[in-house]
N, CA and C of each residue as an Amber inpcrd file, in Angstrom:
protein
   396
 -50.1260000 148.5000000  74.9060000 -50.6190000 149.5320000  74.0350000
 -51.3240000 150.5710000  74.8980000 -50.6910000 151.8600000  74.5400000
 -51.4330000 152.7920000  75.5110000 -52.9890000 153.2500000  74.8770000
 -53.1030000 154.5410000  75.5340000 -54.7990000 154.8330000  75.3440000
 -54.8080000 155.4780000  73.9460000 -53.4510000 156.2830000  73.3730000
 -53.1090000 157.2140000  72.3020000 -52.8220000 156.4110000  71.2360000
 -52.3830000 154.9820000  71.2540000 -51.7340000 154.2960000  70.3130000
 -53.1430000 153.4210000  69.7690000 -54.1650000 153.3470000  70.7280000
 -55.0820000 152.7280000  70.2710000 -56.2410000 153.5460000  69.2900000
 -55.8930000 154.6700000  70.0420000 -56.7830000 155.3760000  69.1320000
 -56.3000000 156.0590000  67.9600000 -55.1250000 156.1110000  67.6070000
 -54.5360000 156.2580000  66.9020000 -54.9570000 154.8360000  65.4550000
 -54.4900000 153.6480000  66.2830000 -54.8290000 152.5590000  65.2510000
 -56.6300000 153.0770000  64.5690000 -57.1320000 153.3240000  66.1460000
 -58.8220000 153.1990000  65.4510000 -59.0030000 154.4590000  64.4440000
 -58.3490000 155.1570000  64.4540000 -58.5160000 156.4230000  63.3790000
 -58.1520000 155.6680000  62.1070000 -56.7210000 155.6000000  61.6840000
 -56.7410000 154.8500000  60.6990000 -57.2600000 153.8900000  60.1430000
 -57.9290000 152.9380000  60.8860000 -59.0590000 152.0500000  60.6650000
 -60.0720000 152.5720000  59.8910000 -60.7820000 153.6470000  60.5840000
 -61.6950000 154.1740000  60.7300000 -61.8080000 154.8430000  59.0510000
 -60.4380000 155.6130000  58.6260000 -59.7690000 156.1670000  57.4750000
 -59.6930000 155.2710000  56.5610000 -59.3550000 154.2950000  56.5490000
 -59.1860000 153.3820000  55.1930000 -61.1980000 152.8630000  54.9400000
 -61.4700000 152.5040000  55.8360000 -62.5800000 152.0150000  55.9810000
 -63.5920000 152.8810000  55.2150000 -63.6510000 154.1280000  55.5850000
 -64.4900000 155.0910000  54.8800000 -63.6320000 155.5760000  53.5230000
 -62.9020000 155.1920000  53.0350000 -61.9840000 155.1430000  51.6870000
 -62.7070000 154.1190000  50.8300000 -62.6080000 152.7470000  51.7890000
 -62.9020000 151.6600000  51.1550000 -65.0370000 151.8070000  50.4560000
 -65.4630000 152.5540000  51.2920000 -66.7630000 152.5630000  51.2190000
 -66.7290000 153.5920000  49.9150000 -66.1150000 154.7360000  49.8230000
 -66.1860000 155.1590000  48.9910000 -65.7310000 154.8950000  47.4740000
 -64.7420000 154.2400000  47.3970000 -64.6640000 153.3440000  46.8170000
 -65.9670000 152.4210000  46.0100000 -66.2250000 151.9380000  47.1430000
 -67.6960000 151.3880000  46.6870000 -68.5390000 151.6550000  46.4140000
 -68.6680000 152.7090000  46.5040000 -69.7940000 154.1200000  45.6240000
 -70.0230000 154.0750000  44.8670000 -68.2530000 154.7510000  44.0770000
 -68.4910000 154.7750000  43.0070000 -68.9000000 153.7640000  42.2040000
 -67.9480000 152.2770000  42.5210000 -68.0930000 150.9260000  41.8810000
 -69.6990000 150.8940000  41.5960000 -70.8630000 151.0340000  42.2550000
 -72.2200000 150.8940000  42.4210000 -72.7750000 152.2250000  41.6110000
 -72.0450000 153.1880000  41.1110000 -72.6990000 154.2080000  40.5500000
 -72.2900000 153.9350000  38.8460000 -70.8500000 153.1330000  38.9160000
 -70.7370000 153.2860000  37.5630000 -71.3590000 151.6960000  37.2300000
 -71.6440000 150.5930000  37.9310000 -72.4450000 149.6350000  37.5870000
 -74.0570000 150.2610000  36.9370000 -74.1970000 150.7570000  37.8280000
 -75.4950000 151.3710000  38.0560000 -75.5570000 152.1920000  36.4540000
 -74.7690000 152.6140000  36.1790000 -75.0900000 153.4940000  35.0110000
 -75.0400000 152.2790000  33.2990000 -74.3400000 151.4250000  33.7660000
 -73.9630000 150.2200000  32.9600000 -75.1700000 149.6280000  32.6840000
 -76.0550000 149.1420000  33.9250000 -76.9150000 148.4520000  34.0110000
 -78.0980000 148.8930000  33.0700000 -77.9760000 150.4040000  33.6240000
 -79.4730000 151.5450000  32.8560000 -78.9080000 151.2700000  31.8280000
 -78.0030000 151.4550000  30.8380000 -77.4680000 151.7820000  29.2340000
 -77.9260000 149.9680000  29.1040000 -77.4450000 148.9970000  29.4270000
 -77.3740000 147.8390000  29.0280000 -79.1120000 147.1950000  29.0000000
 -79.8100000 147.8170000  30.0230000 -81.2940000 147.4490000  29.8390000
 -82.0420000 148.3780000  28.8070000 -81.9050000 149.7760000  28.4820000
 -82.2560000 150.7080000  27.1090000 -81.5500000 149.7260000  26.2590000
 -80.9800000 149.2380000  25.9150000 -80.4690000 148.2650000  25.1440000
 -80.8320000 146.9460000  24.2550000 -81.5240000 146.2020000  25.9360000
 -82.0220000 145.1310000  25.4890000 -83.4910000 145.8040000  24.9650000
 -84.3080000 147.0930000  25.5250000 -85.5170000 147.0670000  25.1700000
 -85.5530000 147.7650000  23.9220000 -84.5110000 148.4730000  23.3690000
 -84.1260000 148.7200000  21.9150000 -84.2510000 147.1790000  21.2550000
 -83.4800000 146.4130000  21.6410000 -83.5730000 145.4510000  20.6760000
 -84.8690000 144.4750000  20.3950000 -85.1330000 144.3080000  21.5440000
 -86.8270000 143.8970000  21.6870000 -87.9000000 144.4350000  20.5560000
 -87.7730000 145.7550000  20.9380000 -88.2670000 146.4170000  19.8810000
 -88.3240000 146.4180000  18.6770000 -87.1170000 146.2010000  18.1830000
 -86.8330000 146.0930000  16.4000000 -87.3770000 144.3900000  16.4030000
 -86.9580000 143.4290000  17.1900000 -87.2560000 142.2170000  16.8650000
 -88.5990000 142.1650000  16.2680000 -89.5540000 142.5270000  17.1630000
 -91.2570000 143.3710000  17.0400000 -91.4730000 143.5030000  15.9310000
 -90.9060000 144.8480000  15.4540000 -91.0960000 145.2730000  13.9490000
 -90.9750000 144.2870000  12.8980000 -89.6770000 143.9930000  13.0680000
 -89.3230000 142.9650000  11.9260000 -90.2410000 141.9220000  11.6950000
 -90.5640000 141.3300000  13.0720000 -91.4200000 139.8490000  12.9970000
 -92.6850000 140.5050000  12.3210000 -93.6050000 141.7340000  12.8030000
 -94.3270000 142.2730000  12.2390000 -94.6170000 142.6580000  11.0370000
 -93.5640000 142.7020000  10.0740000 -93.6410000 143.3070000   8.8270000
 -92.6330000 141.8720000   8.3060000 -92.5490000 140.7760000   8.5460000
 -92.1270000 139.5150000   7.9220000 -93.5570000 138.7960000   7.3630000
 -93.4920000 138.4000000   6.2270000 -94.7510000 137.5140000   5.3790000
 -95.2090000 136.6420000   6.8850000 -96.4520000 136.3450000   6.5500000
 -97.1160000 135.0100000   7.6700000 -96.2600000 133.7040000   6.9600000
 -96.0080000 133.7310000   5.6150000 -95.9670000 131.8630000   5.5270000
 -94.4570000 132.0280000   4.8390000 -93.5650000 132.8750000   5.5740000
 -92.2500000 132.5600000   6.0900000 -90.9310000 131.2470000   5.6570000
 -90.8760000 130.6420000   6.0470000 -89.9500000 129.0730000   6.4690000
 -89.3880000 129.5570000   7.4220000 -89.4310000 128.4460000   8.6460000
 -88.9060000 128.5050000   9.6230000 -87.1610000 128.8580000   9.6640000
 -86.5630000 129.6110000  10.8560000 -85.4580000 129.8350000  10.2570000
 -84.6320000 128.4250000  10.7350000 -83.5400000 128.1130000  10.0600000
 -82.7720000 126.9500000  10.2870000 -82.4120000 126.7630000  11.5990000
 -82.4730000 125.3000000  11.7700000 -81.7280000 125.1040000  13.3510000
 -80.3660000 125.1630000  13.8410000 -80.3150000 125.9150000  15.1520000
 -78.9940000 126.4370000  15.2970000 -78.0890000 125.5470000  15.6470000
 -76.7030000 125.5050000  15.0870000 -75.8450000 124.4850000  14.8290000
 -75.5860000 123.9620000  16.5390000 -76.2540000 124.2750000  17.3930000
 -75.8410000 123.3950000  18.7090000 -76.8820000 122.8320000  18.6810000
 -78.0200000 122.8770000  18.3340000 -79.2240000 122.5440000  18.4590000
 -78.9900000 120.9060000  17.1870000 -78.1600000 121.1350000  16.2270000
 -77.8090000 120.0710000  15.5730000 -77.0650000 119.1540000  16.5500000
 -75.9920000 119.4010000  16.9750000 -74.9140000 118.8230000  17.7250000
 -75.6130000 118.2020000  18.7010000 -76.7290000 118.8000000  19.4570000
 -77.4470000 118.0270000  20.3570000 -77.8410000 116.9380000  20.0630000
 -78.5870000 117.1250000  18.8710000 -79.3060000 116.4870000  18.2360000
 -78.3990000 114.7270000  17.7490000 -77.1650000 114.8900000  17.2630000
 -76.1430000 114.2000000  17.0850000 -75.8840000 113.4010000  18.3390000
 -75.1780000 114.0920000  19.0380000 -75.0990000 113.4240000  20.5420000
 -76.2660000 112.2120000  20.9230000 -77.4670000 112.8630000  21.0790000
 -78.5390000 112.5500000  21.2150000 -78.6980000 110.9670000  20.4780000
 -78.3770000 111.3690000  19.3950000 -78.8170000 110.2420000  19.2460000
 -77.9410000 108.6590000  19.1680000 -76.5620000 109.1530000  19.3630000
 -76.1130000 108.0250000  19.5450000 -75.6870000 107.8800000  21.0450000
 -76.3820000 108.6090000  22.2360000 -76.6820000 108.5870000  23.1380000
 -77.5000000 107.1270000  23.7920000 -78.8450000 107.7520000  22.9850000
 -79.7720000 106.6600000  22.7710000 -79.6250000 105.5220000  22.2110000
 -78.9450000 104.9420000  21.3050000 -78.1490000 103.6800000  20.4340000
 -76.6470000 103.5620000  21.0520000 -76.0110000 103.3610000  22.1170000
 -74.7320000 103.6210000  22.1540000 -73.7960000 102.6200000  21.3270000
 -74.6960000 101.4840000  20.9830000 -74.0720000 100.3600000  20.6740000
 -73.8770000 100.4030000  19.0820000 -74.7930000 100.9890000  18.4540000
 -75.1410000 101.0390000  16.8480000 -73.9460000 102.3730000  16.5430000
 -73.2530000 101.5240000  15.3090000 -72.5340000 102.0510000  14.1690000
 -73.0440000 102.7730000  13.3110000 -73.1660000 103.8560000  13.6220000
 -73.7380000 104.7380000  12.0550000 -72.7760000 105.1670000  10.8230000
 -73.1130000 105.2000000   9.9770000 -72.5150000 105.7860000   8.6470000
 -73.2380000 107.1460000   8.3080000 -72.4410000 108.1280000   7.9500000
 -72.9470000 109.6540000   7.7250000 -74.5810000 109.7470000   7.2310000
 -74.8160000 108.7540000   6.0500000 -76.0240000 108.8850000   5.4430000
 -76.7840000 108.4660000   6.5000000 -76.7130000 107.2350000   7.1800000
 -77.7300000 106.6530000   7.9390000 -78.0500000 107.1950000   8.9540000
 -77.2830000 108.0180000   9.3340000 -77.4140000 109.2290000  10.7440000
 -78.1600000 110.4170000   9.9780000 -77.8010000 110.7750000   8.3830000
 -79.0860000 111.6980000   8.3210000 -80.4040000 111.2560000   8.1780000
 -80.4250000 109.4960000   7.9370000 -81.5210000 109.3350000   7.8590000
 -82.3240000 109.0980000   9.3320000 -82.1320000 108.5390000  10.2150000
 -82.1280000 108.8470000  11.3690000 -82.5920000 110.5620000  12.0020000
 -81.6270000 111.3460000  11.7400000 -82.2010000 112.5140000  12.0180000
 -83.2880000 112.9020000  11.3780000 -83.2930000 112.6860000  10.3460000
 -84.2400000 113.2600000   9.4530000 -83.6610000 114.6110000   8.6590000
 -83.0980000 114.2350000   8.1640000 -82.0280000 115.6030000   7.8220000
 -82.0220000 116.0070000   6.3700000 -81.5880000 116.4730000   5.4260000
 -81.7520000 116.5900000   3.9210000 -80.3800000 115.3940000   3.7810000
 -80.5140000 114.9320000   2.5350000 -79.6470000 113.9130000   2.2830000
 -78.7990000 114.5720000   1.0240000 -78.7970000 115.9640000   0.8410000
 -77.8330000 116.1480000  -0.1500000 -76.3850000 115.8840000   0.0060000
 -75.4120000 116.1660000  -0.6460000 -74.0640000 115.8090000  -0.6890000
 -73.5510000 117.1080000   0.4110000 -73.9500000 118.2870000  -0.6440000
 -73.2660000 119.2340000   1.0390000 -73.9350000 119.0840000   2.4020000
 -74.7340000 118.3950000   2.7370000 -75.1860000 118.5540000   4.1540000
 -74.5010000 117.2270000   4.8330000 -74.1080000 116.1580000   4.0460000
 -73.1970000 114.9190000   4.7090000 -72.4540000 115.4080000   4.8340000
 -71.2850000 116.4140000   4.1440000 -70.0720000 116.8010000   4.2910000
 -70.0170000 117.5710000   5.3530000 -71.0860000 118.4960000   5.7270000
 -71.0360000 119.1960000   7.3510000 -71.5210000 118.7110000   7.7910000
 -72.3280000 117.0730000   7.9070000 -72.5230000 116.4350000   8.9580000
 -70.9090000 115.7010000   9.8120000 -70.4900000 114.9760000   8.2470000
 -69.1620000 114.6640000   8.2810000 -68.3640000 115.5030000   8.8260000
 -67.8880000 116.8200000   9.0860000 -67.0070000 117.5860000   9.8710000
 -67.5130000 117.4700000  10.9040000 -69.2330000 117.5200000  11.6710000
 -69.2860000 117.7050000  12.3170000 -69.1740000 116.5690000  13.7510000
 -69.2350000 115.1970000  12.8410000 -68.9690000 113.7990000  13.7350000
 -67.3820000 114.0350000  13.9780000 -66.4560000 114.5420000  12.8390000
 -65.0330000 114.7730000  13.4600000 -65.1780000 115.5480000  14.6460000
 -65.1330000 116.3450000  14.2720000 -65.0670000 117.4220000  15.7430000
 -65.4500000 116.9980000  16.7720000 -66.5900000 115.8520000  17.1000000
 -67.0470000 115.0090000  18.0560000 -65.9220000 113.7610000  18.6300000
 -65.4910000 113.5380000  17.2470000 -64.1880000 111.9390000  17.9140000
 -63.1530000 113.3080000  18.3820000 -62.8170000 114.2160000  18.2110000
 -61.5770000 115.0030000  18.4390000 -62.1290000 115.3860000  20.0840000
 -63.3710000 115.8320000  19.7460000 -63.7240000 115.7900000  21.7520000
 -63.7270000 115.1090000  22.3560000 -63.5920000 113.8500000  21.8870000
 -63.7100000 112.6680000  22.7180000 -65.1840000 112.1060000  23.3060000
 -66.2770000 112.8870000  22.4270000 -67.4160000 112.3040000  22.7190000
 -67.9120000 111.0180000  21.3950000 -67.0940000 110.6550000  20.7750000
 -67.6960000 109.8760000  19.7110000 -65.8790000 109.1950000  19.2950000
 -66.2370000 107.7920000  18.5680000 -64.9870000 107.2770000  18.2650000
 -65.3710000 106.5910000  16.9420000 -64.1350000 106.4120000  15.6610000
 -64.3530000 105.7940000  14.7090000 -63.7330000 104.5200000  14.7160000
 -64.8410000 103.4730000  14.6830000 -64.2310000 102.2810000  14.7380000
 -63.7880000 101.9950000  13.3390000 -64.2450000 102.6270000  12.0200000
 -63.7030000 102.1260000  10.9980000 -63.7670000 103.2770000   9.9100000
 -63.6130000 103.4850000   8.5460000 -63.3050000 104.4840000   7.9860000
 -64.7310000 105.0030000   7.3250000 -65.5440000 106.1950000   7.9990000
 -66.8260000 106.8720000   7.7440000 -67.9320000 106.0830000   8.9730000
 -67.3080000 105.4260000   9.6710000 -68.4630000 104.9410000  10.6300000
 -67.9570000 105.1250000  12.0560000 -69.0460000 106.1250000  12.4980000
 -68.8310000 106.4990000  14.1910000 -69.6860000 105.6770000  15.1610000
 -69.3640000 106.0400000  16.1600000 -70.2940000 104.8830000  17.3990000
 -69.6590000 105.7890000  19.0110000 -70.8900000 105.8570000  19.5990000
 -70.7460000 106.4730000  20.8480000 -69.1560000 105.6200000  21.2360000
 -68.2030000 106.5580000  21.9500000 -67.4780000 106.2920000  22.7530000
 -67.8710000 105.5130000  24.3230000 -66.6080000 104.3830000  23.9190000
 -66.8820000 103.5590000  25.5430000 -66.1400000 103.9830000  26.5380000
């Protein structure tokens, strides 16, 4: 390789390289503008949360627990018992849960959806038990 061919390579080097940076500019200018809109954003929402909680009665009811926060809760506990057979009712009693008819029935979907993940198995018809 002569003295012309090398410097030749190093130019083009040199050319893509400062392409590539620019390139990266922009990438960092339009993040950058993302970032500002996306943080006015969160402190918009902050804000209204504020208000609202502010102008909500003091003696409220807590708002309901969020359906993973159930599922945990499920897991959980035949986590802890792996060996014990529950039946829908006896798992709300266990949780501590309301014992009406619609809340077994979405407890009940919600132990399916558990044998279908493969975190829970029915050994018999309405009674689950941690998977072995």
């Amino acid at each position: 390789m002569n003295l012309t061919e090398l410097l030749l390579l190093l130019q083009t080097t040199y050319d893509e390289t400062t392409a590539r940076a620019d390139q990266l500019r922009q990438q960092i200018e339009q993040f950058t503008t993302a970032l500002t809109e996306t943080e006015a954003r969160v402190a918009e929402l902050a804000a209204t949360r504020k208000v609202i909680d502010s102008l909500a009665p003091p003696d409220r009811e807590p708002a309901p627990e969020e359906t993973a926060t159930i599922y945990q809760r499920i897991v959980t506990a035949f986590n802890e018992h792996p060996k014990t057979v529950f039946r829908v009712r006896e798992l709300h009693e266990h949780l501590g849960l309301p014992a009406d008819e619609p809340s077994i029935n979405v407890t009940r979907s919600r132990l399916g959806r558990l044998v279908r993940q493969g975190l829970l198995e029915q050994p018999g018809r309405g009674q689950y038990q941690k998977r072995t």
